[in-house]
C-alpha positions in Angstrom: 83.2 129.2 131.8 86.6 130.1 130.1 88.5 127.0 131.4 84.8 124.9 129.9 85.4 126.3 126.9 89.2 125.3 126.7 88.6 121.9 127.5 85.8 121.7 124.8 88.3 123.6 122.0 91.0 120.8 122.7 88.2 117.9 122.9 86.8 119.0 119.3 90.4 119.3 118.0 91.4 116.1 119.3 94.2 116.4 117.4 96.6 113.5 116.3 97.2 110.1 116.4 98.3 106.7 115.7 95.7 104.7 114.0 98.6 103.0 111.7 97.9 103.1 108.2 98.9 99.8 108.0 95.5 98.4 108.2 94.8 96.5 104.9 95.1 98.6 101.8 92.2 97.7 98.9 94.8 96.7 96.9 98.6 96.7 96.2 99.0 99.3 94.1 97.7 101.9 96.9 101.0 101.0 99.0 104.1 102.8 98.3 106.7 100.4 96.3 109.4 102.9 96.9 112.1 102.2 99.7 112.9 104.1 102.4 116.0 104.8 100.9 114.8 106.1 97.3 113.6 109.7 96.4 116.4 111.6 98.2 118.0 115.3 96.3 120.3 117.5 97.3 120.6 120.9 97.2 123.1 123.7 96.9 122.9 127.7 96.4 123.2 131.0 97.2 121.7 133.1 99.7 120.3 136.6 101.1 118.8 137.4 104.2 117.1 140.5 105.3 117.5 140.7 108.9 114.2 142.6 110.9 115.3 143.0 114.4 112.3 144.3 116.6 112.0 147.5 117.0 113.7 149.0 113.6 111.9 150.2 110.2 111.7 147.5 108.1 112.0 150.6 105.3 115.5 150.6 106.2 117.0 147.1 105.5 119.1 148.3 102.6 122.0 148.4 103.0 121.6 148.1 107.2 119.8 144.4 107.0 121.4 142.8 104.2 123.3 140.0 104.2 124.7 136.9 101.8 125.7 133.7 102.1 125.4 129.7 101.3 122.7 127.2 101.2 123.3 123.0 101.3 120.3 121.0 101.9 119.5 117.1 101.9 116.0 116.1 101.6 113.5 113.2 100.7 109.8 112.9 99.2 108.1 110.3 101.1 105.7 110.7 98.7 104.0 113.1 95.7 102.5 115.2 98.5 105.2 115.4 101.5 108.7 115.4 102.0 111.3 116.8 104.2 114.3 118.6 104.0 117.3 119.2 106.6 119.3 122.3 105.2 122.4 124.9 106.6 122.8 128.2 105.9 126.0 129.7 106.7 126.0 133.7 106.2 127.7 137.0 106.5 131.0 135.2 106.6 132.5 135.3 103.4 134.3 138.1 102.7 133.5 138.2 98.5 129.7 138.4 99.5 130.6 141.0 102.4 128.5 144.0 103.0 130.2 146.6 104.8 127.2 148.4 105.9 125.1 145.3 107.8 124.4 147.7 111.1 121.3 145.1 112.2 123.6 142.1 112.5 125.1 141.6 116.1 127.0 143.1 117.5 124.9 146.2 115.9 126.0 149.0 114.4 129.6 147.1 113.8 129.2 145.4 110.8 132.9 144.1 110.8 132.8 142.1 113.6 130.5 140.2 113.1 132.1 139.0 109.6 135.0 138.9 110.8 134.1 136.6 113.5 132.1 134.5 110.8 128.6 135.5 110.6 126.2 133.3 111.4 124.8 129.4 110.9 121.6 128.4 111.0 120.0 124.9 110.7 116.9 124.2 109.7 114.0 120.9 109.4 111.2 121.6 106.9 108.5 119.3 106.1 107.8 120.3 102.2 103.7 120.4 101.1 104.0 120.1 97.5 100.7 121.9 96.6 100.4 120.9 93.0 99.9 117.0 94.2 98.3 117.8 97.0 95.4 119.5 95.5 96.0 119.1 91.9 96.1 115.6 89.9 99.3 114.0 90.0 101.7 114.0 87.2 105.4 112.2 86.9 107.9 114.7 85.6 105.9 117.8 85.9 108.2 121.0 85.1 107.5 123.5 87.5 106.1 122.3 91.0 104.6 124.9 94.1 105.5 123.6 97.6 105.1 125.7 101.1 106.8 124.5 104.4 106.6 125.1 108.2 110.0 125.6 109.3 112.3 125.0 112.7 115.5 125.1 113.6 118.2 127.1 115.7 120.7 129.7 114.6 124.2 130.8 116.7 125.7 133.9 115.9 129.6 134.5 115.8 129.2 137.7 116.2 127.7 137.6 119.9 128.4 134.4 120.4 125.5 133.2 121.7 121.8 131.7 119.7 118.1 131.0 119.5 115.5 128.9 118.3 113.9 129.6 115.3 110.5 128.8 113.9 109.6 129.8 110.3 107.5 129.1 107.1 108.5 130.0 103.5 107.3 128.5 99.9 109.6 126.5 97.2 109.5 126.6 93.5 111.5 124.4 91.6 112.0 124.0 87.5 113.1 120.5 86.2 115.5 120.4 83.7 116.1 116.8 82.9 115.3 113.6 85.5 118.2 114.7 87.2 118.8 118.1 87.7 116.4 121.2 88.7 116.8 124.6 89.4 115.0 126.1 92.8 113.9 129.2 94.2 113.3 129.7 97.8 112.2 132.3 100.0 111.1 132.1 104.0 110.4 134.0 106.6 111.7 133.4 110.1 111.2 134.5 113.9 114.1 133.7 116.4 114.7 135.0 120.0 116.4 137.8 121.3 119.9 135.2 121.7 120.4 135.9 118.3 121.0 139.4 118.5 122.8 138.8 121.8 122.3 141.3 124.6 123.5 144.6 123.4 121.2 147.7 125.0 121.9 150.1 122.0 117.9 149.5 121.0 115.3 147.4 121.9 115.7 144.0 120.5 112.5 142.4 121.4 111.7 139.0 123.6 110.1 136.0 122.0 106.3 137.7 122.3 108.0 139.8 119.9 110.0 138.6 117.7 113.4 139.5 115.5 113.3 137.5 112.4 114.4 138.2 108.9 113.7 136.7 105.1 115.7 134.4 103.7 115.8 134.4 99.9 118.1 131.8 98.0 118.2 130.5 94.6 120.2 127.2 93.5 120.6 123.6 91.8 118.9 120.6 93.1 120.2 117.1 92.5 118.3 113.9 92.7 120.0 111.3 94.0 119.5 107.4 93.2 116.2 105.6 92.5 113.1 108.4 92.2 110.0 106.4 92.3 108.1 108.9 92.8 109.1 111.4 90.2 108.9 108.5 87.6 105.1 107.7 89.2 105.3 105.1 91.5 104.9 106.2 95.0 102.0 105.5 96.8 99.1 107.5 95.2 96.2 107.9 97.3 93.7 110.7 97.5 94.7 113.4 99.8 91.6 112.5 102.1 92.4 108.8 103.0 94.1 107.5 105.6 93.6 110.7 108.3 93.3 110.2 112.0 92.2 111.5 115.6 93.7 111.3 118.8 93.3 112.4 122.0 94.8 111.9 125.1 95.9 113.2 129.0 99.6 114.1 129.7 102.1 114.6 132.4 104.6 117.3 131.9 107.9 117.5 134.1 109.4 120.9 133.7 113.5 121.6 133.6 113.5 125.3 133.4 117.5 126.2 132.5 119.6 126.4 135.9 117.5 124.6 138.2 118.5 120.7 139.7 116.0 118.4 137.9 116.2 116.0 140.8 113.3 118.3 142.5 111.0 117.9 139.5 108.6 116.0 141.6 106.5 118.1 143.0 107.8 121.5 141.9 107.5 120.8 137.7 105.1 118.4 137.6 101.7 119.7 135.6 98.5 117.7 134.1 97.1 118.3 130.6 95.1 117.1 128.1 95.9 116.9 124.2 94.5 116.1 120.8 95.6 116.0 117.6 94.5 115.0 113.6 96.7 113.7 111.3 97.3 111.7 107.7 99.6 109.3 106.9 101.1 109.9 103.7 103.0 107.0 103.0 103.5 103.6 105.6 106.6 105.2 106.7 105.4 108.9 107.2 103.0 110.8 109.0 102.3 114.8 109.5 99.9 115.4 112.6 99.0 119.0 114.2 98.8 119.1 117.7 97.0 121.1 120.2 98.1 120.9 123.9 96.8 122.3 126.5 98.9 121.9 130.4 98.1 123.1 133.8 94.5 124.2 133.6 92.5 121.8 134.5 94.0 120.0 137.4 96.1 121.1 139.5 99.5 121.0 141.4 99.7 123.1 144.1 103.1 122.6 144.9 104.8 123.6 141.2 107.2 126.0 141.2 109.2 126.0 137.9 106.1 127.8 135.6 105.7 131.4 135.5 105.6 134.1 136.8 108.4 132.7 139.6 106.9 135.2 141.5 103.4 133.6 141.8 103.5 130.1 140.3 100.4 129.2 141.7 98.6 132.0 139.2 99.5 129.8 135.9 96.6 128.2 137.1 94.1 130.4 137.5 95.1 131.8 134.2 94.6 128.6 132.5 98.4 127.1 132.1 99.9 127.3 128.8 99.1 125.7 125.7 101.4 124.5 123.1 100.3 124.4 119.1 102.7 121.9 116.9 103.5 120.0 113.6 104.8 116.9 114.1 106.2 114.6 111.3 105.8 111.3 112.5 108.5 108.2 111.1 106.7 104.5 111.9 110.4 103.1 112.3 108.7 100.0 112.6 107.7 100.1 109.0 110.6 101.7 108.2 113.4 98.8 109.4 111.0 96.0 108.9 109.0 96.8 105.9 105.1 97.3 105.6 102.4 94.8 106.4 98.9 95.1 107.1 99.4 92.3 109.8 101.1 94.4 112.3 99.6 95.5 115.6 102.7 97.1 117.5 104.2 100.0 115.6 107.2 102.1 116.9 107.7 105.5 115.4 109.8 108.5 116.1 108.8 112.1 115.7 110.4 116.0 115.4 108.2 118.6 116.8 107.7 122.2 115.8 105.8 124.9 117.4 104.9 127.7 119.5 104.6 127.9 123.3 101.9 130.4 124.5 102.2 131.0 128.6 98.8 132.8 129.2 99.5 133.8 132.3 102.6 136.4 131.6 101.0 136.7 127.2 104.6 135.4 126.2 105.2 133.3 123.3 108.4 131.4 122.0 109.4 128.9 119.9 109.5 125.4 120.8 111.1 122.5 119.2 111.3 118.8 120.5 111.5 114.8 119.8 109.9 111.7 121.3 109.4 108.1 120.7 105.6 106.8 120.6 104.0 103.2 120.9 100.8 101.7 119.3 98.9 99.4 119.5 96.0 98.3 117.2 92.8 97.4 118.5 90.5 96.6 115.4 90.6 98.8 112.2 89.7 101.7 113.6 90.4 102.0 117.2 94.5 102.2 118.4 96.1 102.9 121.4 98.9 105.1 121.9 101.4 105.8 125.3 104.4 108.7 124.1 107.2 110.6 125.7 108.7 113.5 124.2 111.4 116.2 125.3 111.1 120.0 124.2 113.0 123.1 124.6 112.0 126.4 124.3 113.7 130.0 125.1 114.2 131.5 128.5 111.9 134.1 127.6 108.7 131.3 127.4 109.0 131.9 131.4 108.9 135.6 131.5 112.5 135.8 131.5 112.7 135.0 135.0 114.1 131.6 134.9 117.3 130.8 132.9 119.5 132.8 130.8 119.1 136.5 130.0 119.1 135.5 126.4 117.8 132.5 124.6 121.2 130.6 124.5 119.9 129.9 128.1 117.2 126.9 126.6 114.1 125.7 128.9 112.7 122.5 128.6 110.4 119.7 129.6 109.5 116.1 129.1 105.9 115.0 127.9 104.3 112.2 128.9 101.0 111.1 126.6 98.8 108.1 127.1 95.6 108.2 124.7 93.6 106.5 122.4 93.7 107.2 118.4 90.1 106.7 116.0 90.9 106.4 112.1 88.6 108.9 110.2 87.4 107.4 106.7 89.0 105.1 103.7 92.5 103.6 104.6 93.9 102.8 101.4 97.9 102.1 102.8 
């Protein structure tokens, strides 16, 4: 009854998809007259983090958790409602923003070292929801806009030398001050492995079930750089319910759990699945889709050996597998390189994944972070096809920490394999 009831969860969600936008738009005004290569900013500021290892009173961060550093970012609006944004965050290592008493940065309890070996970097992919145009009316040159963000990324601290993957979420405000300039103010919260704390035994510093994370407050100038269609009104305007999409599909997943010879995948990573997915495209070159999948619980391989627990493989299975929940943001390149028409029936896109991992059968979840290429091909207006292969990693700890690296330096992985079909859901207006 359980395992029915999975299989019906991920039909209903059928979750994401390649019906291309590019089936005729009403008229030309609905398509975006921006280029790919317009809307872009930069930004720069400073930073403080409040780290919130596992296991230690939150009520204690100051001065223990504090830190400071630097923000750089580089991002682009596809249009009023989405953008992304690729930004580095280099902290604890400069020695005018130092705080001498930052026990909960690793090595713990020695704050000097880990300055003094340079802090910490972390990279980060957001994929911005700019809340006033999504749900509001839009309005060129507004002052003050609200946008939120899912967040991924890894980290690597100097201090241990070692790092994680990192999955987060956090909201943006930012003030315009001319059609230039703005000011911002940002502030996140995010979950990473126990790499990032490296693997000191003073105190418990969780596993990836349990998280360390820490906030991530920074304030700073944003530049726009070149032509800003959409700022000045002309991006691709339609509602915030056209152009959405289904898909659903089965998969083939081919583990490469850290230290073990991939040669052997066949038969002892090999696992079945299913997958579904909805999604909107936001402009002809841009897509964000949430994803359910859900692997190893429905048909089985009963030689696999690579899933937890290494003990028992063969139990994943009876406990249902795993089941991976993910944000992709989906770039048709096709669109992108040869510019939009309605015409087209092939489309080529690329996409970056962001997520969590959930292995039922040992109750631990990690991050999980990936990329992958995906083909389509049109049917009639509504009806695509859609065949995908994708690569993610995750931390050690997503296999019970029986398989790789004691920390989450030690990354596991595994291709994804999707063949499916993809329904548009109402009026396509790109």
């Amino acid at each position: 009854m359980k395992r029915f009831l999975i299989i019906l969860c991920a039909a209903t969600c059928a979750v994401s998809g390649y019906s291309q936008p590019s089936e005729r738009a009403d008229s030309a005004e609905h398509v975006r007259k921006g280029t790919f290569w317009s809307d872009w900013f930069v930004q720069m500021g400073l930073d403080m983090s409040l780290q919130n290892p596992y296991g230690y009173n939150f009520s204690h961060v100051f001065p223990n958790g504090k830190t400071f550093g630097m923000d750089v970012a580089l991002g682009k609006w596809f249009s009023p409602q989405v953008g992304l944004r690729g930004k580095v965050n280099w902290e604890n290592g400069l020695p005018l923003l130092a705080n001498s008493q930052a026990n909960w940065v690793a090595p713990f309890y020695r704050p000097g070292v880990n300055r003094d070996n340079g802090g910490y970097v972390a990279a980060y992919g957001d994929v911005l929801l700019n809340l006033h145009n999504l749900f509001g009316t839009y309005k060129a040159g507004r002052t003050w806009e609200l946008s939120v963000y899912p967040r991924i990324g890894v980290n690597y601290n100097f201090g241990v030398s070692k790092g994680a993957l990192l999955a987060g979420a956090g909201i943006l405000n930012t003030y315009r001050l001319n059609a230039r300039w703005q000011l911002y103010a940002d502030v996140a919260y995010i979950m990473t492995g126990s790499g990032f704390v490296g693997s000191e035994n003073v105190a418990p510093t969780g596993t990836g079930s349990n998280s360390n994370g820490y906030f991530s407050i920074g304030v700073g100038a944003q530049a726009a750089l070149g032509r800003q269609d959409v700022a000045e009104g002309k991006g691709q305007t339609g509602g915030f319910w056209n152009d959405w999409f289904l898909q659903a599909g089965i998969d083939m997943s081919l583990m490469n759990p850290y230290g073990c010879k991939f040669s052997e995948v066949f038969p002892k990573g090999k696992t079945f699945g299913l997958n579904g997915a909805i999604g909107k495209w936001f402009t002809p070159e841009l897509a964000l889709r949430g994803r359910l999948h859900w692997e190893n619980g429905l048909i089985e391989n009963r030689q696999v050996e690579w899933v937890p627990p290494i003990s028992n493989p063969g139990s994943n299975y009876k406990e249902h597998g795993f089941v991976v929940m993910s944000l992709d943001a989906v770039l048709d390149l096709t669109n992108i390189i040869e510019g939009y028409s309605p015409d087209k029936r092939w489309h080529t896109s690329a996409f970056a994944r962001a997520g969590l991992i959930q292995q039922l059968a040992i109750k631990s979840a990690s991050p999980l972070m990936g990329i992958g290429v995906e083909e389509s091909f049109r049917l009639n207006e509504r009806l695509s096809l859609f065949g995908s292969l994708g690569y993610q990693v995750t931390t050690s700890e997503s296999s019970g920490g029986m398989t790789g690296m004691k920390v989450a330096t030690g990354s596991n992985g595994f291709f994804d394999i999707d063949l499916g079909v993809v329904l548009s859901l109402g009026r396509k207006t790109l």
